[in-house]
N, C-alpha and C positions, 0 to 999 in steps of 0.2 A: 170645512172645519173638522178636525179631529175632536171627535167624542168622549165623555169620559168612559170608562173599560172598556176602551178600545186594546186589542194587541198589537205589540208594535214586532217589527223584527229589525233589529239592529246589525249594522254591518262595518265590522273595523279593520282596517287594513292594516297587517299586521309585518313581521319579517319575512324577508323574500316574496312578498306582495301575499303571504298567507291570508287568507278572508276567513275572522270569525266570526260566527253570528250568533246574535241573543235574542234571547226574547226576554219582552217587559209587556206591562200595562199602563196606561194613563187613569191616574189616578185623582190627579186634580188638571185644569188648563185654565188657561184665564190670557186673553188675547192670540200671541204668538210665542206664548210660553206654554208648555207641557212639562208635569210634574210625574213623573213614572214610577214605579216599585224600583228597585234594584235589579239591574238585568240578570236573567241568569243563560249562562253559555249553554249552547246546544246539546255542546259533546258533551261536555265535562257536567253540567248538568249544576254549576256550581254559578255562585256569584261573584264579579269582578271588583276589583278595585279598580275606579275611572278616578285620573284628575281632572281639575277644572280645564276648559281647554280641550278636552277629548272632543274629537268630530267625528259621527257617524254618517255613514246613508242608512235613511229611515224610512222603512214600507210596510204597510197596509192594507187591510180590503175592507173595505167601508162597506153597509149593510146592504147595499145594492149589486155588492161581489165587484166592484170596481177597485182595482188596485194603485196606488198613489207611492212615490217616489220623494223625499225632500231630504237634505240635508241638514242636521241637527245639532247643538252644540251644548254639553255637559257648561253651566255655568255657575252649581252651589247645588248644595245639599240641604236641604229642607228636614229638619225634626219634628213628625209630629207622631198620632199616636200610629203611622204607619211611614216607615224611614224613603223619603225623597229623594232623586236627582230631580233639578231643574232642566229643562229641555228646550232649547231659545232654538224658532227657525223662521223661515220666512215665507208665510204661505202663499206671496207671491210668485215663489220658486217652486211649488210644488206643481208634479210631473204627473199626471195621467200614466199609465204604463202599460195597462193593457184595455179591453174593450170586452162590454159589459158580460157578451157572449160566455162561454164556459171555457179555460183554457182546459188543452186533453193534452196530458202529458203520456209519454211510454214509460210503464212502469210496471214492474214483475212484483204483483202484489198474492200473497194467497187470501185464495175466496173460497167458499161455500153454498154449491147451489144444493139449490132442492126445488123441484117441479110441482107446482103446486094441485096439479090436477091428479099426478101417479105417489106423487112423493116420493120419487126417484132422485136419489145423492149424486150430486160432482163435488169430487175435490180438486181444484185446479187453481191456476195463476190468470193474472189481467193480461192481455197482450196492451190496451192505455186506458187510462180512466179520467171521469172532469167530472165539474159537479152535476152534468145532467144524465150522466151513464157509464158505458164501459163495455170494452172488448175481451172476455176471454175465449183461453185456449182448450177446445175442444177433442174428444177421440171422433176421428170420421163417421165411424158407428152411428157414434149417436144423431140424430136428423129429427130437427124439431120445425112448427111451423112460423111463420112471423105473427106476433100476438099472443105466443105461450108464454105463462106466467110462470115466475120463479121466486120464490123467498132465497135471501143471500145474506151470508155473514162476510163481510169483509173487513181481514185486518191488517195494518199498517206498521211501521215502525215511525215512535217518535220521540225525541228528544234522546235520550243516551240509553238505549234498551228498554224504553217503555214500549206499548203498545195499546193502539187504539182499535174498538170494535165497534162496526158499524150495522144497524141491522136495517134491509131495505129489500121493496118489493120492485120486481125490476121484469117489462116488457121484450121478447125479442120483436129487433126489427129485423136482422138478417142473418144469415149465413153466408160465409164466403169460405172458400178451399184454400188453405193456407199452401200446406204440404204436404205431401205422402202422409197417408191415416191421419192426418188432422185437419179441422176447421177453426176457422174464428169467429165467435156468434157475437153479435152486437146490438146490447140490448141497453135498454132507458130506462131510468129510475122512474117507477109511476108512483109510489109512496113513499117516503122518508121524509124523518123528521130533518125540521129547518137546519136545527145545532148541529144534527150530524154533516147536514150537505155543507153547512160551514165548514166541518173541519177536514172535509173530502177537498176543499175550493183552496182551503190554508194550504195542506198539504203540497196539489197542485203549483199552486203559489211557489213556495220556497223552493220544488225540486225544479220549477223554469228557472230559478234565479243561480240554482247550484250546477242544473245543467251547463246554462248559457256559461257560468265562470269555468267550464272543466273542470269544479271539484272531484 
């Protein structure tokens, strides 16, 4: 069952099979109905006008990081003292998508280390990240052991030039030699806060879905 403030991400097939996508909340539900905010577009960062009749694909991570798939249908607009669509699906239909494990996407993120025992600075990029860790790109030089700790700021893009900051303390497990002068250290998140691993796991989420489409 979908939860109330839950996020949704909306998917509408648009001209020349274009895919937009939104995000909403559920704000009320009641059986196989879902009452959401007004979505608002990714890019554009604005909100649409849907008629009755509009059908989306509808997905989710429910609080266990398990991701869910359904089909959804715009059926009326609701007035109350927060402005409604109705949201009619059939949770018979609903898809499982991914498995509970962490997905690890590739993605050129910038981070911020700092070595907690010298307090020695890396500015650098993720070679892939999920919500239980992360690989970044290293100079050769540097040569640390498995089990060095590090404070890290990692930040993201999201939604239409926003930006999300994330702050977490993070284990190496390894080293591995990339290419000429460089390594790639791959290390695990041993402290962070829950909300933040959410929106590391959301993130995640969306950029499999935009991958897989060749956005």
């Amino acid at each position: 069952m979908v939860k109330i403030g839950t996020n949704l991400t909306l998917e509408l097939n648009g001209l020349d099979d274009e895919v937009k996508r939104f995000k909403c909340r559920v704000v009320e539900q009641k059986q196989h109905k879902l009452y959401i905010d007004y979505p608002i577009n990714v890019e554009t960062n604005r909100t649409d006008i849907f008629p009755v009749g509009t059908t989306f694909q509808v997905f989710y991570v429910d609080d266990q990081q398990m991701a869910y798939r359904f089909e959804g249908e715009i059926t009326g607009r609701v007035k109350r003292n927060v402005p409604m669509l109705e949201l009619v699906y059939d949770p018979k239909k609903m898809k499982k998508i991914q498995r509970r494990e962490y997905v690890r996407i590739n993605s050129s993120m910038d981070v911020a280390l700092k070595e907690t025992q010298t307090n020695k600075k890396i500015v650098t990029l993720t070679a892939d990240i999920s919500g239980g860790g992360m690989a970044v790109h290293v100079p050769q030089a540097l040569s640390y052991q498995p089990g060095t700790t590090f404070d890290g700021l990692l930040v993201f893009k999201v939604n239409h030039g926003g930006y999300q900051y994330v702050f977490v303390q993070m284990a190496l497990i390894r080293m591995k030699e990339e290419a000429e002068r460089h390594n790639v250290m791959s290390l695990k998140f041993v402290s962070i806060d829950e909300k933040d691993r959410e929106k590391i796991i959301q993130f995640c989420f969306e950029e499999q879905l935009r991958q897989r489409r060749g956005d």
